[in-house]
C-alpha positions in Angstrom: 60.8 113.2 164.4 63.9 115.2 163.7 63.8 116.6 159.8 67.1 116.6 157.8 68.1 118.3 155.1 69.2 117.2 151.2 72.1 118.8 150.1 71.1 121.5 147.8 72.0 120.7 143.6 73.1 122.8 140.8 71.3 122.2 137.8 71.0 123.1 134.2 68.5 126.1 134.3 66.5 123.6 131.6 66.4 120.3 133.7 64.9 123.2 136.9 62.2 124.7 133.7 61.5 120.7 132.7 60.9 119.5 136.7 58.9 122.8 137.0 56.8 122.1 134.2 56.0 118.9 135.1 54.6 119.5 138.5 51.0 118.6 139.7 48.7 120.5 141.2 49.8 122.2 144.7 52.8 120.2 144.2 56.1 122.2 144.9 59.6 121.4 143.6 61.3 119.9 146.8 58.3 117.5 147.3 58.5 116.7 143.7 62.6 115.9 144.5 61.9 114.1 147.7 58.9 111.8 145.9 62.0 111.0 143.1 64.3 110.4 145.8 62.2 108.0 147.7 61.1 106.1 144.1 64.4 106.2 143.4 65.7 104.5 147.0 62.6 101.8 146.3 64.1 100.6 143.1 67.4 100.0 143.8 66.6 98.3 147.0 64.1 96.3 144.6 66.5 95.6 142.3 69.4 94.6 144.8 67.2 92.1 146.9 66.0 91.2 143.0 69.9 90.6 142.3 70.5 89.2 145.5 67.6 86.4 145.1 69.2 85.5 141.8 72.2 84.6 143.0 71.2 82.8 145.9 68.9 80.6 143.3 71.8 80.0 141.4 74.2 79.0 144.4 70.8 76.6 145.2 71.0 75.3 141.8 74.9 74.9 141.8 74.8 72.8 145.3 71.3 70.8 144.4 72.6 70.1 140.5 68.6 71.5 139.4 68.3 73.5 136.9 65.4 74.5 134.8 64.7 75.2 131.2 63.7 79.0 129.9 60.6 76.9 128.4 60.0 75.4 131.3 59.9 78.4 133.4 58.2 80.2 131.3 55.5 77.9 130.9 55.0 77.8 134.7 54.7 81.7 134.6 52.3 80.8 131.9 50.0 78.6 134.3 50.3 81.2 137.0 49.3 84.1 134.9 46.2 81.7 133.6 45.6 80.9 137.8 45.1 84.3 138.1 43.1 85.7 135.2 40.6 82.6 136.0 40.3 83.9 139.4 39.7 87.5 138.0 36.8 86.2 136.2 34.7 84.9 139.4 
């Protein structure tokens, strides 16, 4: 696989000394960079397919005419979240 390049970035010398003293262990600047990069990528495609869900719910809800109550979803995440801690316990 062919590698490509990021374009390089001009930075405050302090935001370069704050990523630099963050760094782990044998871990280098650019791969600290490319691991935000990626993380980065991952939530706004998260939070597009999130945004993208919610509207398609809402178009479901608009040609269907059901709708539910905050108290009624949030009871349901209530039963789910007691599903799973029961099943934690065995």
């Amino acid at each position: 696989m062919k590698t490509a390049s990021i374009p390089s970035l001009r930075v405050a010398p302090e935001l370069r000394e704050s990523a630099e003293r963050v760094l782990r262990d044998g871990e280098t600047l650019s791969s600290f960079v490319e691991t935000a990069i990626r993380d980065e990528i991952h939530h706004r495609d998260s939070q597009a397919e999130f945004i993208r869900r919610g509207l398609a719910a809402r178009d479901e809800a608009d040609r269907t005419g059901e709708y539910f109550s905050a108290d009624q979803v949030l009871a349901e995440l209530d039963d789910i979240a007691q599903q799973n801690a029961k099943r934690r316990e065995t």
